[in-house]
C-alpha positions in Angstrom: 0.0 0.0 0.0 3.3 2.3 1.0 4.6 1.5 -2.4 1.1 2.5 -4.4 0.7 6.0 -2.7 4.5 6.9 -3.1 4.1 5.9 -7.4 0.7 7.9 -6.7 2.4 11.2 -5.3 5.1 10.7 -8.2 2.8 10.3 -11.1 1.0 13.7 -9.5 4.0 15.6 -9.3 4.8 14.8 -12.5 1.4 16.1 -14.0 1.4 19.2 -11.5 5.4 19.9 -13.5 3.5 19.3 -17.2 0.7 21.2 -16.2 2.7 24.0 -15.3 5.4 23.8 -18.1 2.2 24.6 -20.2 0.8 27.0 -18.2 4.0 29.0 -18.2 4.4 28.3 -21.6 1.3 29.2 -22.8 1.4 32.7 -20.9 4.7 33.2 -22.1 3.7 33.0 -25.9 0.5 35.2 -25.0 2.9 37.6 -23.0 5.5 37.6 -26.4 2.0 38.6 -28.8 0.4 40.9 -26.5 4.1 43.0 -26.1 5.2 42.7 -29.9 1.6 43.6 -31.6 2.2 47.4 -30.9 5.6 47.2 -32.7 4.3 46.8 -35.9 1.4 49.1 -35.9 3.7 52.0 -34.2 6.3 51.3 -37.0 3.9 51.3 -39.8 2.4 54.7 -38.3 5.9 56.2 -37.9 7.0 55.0 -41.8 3.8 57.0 -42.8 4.6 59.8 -41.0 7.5 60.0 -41.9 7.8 59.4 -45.4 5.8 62.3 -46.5 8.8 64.4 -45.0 11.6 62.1 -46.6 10.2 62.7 -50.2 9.8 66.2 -49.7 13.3 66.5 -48.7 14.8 64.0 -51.3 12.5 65.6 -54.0 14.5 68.9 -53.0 17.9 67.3 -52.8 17.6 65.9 -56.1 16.3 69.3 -58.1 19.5 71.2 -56.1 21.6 68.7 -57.7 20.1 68.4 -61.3 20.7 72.3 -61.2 24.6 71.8 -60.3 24.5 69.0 -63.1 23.1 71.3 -65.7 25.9 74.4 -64.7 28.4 72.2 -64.8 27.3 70.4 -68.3 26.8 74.0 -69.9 29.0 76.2 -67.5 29.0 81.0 -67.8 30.6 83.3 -65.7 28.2 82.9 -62.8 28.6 79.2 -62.8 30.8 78.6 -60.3 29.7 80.9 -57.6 25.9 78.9 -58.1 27.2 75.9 -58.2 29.0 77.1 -54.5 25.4 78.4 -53.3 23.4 75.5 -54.4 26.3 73.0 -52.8 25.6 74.6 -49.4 21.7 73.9 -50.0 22.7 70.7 -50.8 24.4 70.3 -47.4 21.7 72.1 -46.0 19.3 69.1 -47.4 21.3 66.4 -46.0 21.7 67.9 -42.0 17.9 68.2 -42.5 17.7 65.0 -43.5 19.2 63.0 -41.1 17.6 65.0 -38.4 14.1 63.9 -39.3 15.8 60.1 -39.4 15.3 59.9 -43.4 18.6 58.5 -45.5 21.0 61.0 -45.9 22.0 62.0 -49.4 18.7 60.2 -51.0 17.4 62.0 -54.1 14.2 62.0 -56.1 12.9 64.4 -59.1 9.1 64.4 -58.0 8.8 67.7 -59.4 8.1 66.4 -62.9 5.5 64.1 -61.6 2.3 64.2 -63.8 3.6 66.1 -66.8 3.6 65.3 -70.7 5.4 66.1 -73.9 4.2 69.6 -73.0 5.9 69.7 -70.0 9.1 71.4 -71.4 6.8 74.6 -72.0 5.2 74.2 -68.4 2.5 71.8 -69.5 -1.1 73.0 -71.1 -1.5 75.9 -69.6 -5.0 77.6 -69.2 -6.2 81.0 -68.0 -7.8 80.7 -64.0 -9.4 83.8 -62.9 -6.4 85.4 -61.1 -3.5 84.7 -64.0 -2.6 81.6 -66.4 -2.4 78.6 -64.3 1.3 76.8 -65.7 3.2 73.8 -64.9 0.4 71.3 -64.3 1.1 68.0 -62.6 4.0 70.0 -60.3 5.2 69.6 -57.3 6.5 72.0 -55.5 9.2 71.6 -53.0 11.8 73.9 -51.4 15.3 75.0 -52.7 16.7 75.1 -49.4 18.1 78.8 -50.1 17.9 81.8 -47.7 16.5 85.7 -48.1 13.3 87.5 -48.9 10.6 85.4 -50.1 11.0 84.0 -53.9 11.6 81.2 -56.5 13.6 79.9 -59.2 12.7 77.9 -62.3 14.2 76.2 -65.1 11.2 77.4 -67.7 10.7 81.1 -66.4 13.4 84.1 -66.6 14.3 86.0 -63.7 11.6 88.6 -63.2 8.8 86.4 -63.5 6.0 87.0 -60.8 4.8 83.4 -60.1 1.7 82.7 -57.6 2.0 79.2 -55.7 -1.2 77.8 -53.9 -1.3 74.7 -51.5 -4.7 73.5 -52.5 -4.2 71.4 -49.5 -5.1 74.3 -47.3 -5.7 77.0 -49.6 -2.5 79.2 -48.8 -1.1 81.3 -51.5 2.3 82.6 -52.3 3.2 85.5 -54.9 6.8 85.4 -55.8 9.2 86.5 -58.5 11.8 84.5 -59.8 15.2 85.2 -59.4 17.5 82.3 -60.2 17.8 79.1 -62.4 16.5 75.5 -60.7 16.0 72.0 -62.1 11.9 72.5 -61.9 9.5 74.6 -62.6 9.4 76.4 -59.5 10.9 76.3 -56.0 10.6 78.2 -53.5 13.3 79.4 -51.2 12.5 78.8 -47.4 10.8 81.8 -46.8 8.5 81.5 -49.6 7.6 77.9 -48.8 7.0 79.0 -45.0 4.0 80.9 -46.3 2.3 78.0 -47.8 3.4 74.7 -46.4 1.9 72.3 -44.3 3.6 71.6 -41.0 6.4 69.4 -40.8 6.0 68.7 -44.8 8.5 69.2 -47.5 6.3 68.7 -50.3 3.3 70.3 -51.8 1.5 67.4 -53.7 -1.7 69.5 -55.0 -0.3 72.7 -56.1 -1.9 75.2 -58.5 0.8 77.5 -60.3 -0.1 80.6 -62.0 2.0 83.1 -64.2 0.7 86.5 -63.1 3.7 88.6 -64.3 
């Protein structure tokens, strides 16, 4: 009788060890899923967030250095001193760039997103009730440059008054160009201050108008 009730408390130990291997087991696998859920939905959320920024940036990065490729295929007098100023934008860029965590020294051309054949003449362009809407399809992104608000372009000469609205929130910008860029229009920091979105780099819906 000894014998039976000592194999008895054995074969219960035993189950009471299984039992709680699974138990623990079990909470540990629910423990792992409940903690690493969050992680990808936080990621995903932060990848959105942040992209929008990243393009923007690389979208200016890349116009700067399209513009430094173009003075140095087809060099004047005044090439080397631009090719200086748009070198420290491009530095600019980059310090921007790895602050907001995006890859440094990544490059896009976004600005020519949307356009045509016609694009070399700044699209079809059609009157709109304040001037002649141009550049259709555009982007518009920052140059990264300093001073009193105003643009550059690679279609319109200097003296050009340009009128930029965000169609994202309605703001307007009337500027006049004063330099030579890889796109139809950028707008130095100042100029972009007055119609941007917070914490963006890019305006996707943009409505362009000639009005002198």
């Amino acid at each position: 009788m000894s014998r039976r009730r000592t194999l008895g408390t054995k074969k219960k130990l035993a189950l009471l060890v299984s039992a709680a291997a699974v138990a623990g087991g079990g909470a540990f696998v629910l423990a792992s899923t409940s903690n690493a859920a969050p992680g990808p939905r936080n990621a995903r959320t932060l990848s959105a967030a942040d992209s929008a920024v990243c393009q923007g940036l690389a979208t200016a990065l890349g116009n700067n250095e399209k513009f430094i490729e173009g003075q140095k295929a087809a060099p004047d007098a005044q090439s080397a001193a631009r090719i200086a100023n748009r070198q420290a934008v491009v530095e600019q860029i980059e310090v921007q760039q790895k602050a907001a965590g995006c890859t440094v020294g990544e490059s896009a051309q976004g600005s020519r997103a949307g356009q045509g054949s016609a694009g070399q003449q700044g699209g079809t362009a059609r009157q709109t009730g304040g001037g002649q809407q141009v550049c259709q399809g555009s982007t518009v992104t920052l140059s990264g440059e300093g001073g009193a608000p105003a643009a550059s372009s690679d279609r319109f000469p200097a003296g050009t008054t340009l009128r930029v609205t965000n169609l994202d929130n309605d703001k307007s910008t009337t500027v006049k160009v004063t330099s030579v860029s890889g796109s139809c229009v950028l707008l130095d920091n100042a100029a972009f201050e007055q119609v941007r979105e917070p914490g963006k780099f890019l305006i996707r819906h943009a409505l362009i108008e000639k009005v002198g």
